[in-house]
C-alpha positions, 0 to 999 in steps of 0.5 A: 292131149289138149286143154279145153281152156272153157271148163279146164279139162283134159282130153285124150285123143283115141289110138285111132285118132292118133295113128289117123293124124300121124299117118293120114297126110303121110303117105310114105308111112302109109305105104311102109304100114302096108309094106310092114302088113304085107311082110307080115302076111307073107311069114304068118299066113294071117290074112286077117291081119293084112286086111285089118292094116288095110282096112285103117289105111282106108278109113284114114283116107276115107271109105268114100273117096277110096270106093270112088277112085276104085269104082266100087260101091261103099259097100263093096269096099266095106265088104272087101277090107272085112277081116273075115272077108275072101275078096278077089285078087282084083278086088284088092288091088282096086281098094289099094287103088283106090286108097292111092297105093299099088301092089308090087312083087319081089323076088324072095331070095331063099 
């Protein structure tokens, strides 16, 4: 919340506002949100909801930037964090990339 000195008034920031400001210049949160997805991903098998933290990762960091270090197009990127999306394993390791993360295995004690 801020005041606008001017007209007195009130304004609220979005929830996407918010979380971009606590987490884009954060990336241990980042990489922990991810981590949280990925854990999440691995109980349910929803992979809809991986690819939706993905995609407000990569929109905190910026669909250009991250579509140029992973060598993809803009679109292509669109198109790989799309919830409803089926990318390429490679794919998605080239927009985590991209976003400045990578994908790390662990062993599963059951």
């Amino acid at each position: 919340m801020s005041r606008n000195k001017k007209a007195n008034k009130i304004t609220f920031r979005t929830l996407d506002e918010f979380e971009k400001d606590v987490f884009v210049n954060d990336p241990e949160r980042i990489e922990a949100y991810l981590n949280e997805t990925l854990a999440e991903y691995a109980k349910t098998g929803n992979r809809e909801d991986f690819f939706k933290g993905v995609a407000k990762v990569v929109k905190w960091i910026g669909i250009s930037n991250v579509a140029t270090k992973a060598r993809l197009s803009r679109q292509g990127v669109h198109k790989a964090i799309k919830a409803t999306s089926s990318p390429s394993f490679t794919t998605v390791l080239s927009v985590l990339h991209g976003a400045g993360f990578n994908f790390k295995v662990n062993y599963l004690n059951k």
